[in-house]
N, C-alpha and C positions, 0 to 999 in steps of 0.2 A: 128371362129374368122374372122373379118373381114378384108379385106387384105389391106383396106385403112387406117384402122384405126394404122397396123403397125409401118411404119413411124412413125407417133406422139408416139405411144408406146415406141419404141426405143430407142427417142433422151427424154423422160419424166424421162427414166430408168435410161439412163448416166448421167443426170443431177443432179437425186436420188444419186446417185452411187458418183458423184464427191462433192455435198456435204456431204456427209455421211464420205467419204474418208478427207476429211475437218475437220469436226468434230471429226471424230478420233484422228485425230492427235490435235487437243486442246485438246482433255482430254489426250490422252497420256503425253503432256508439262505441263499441269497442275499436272499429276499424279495421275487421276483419272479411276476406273474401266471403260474400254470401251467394255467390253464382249458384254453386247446388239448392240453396234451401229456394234461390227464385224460379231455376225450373222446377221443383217440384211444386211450389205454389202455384204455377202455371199448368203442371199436368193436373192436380186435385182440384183447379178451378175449371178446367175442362172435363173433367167427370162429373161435377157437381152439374155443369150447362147439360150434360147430354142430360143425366138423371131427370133432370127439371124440366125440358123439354119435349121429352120423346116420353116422359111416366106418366101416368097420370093421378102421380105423388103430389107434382107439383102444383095442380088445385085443390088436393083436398088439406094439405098445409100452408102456412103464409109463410111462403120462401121469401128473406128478404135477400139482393143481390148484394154478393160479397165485392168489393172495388179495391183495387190496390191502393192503398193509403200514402 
């Protein structure tokens, strides 16, 4: 993996992550199944944790931790 490429992975991931987190909650007000969009919220916030933990992207940015709302 390349270490430059991290950074843009990261902030690609939370941005995945904070629309997805979006969309869930329309379909939850809607009253609609959101089980697909919650595992995918859950695989994209486990790609974000390895990123952040094993790069060492994650200090040279201020990752703030994404939380299920």
């Amino acid at each position: 993996m390349d270490e430059d490429q991290d950074p843009y992975r990261i902030l690609k991931l939370r941005a995945e992550i904070l629309e997805l987190g979006s969309a869930i909650r329309q379909l939850q007000r809607e009253g609609l199944d959101d089980a697909a969009a919650q595992l995918l919220i859950a695989r994209k916030r486990a790609q974000l944790d390895v990123l952040v933990k094993t790069g060492s992207a994650g200090s040279r940015l201020n990752i703030t931790d994404i939380r299920r709302s």
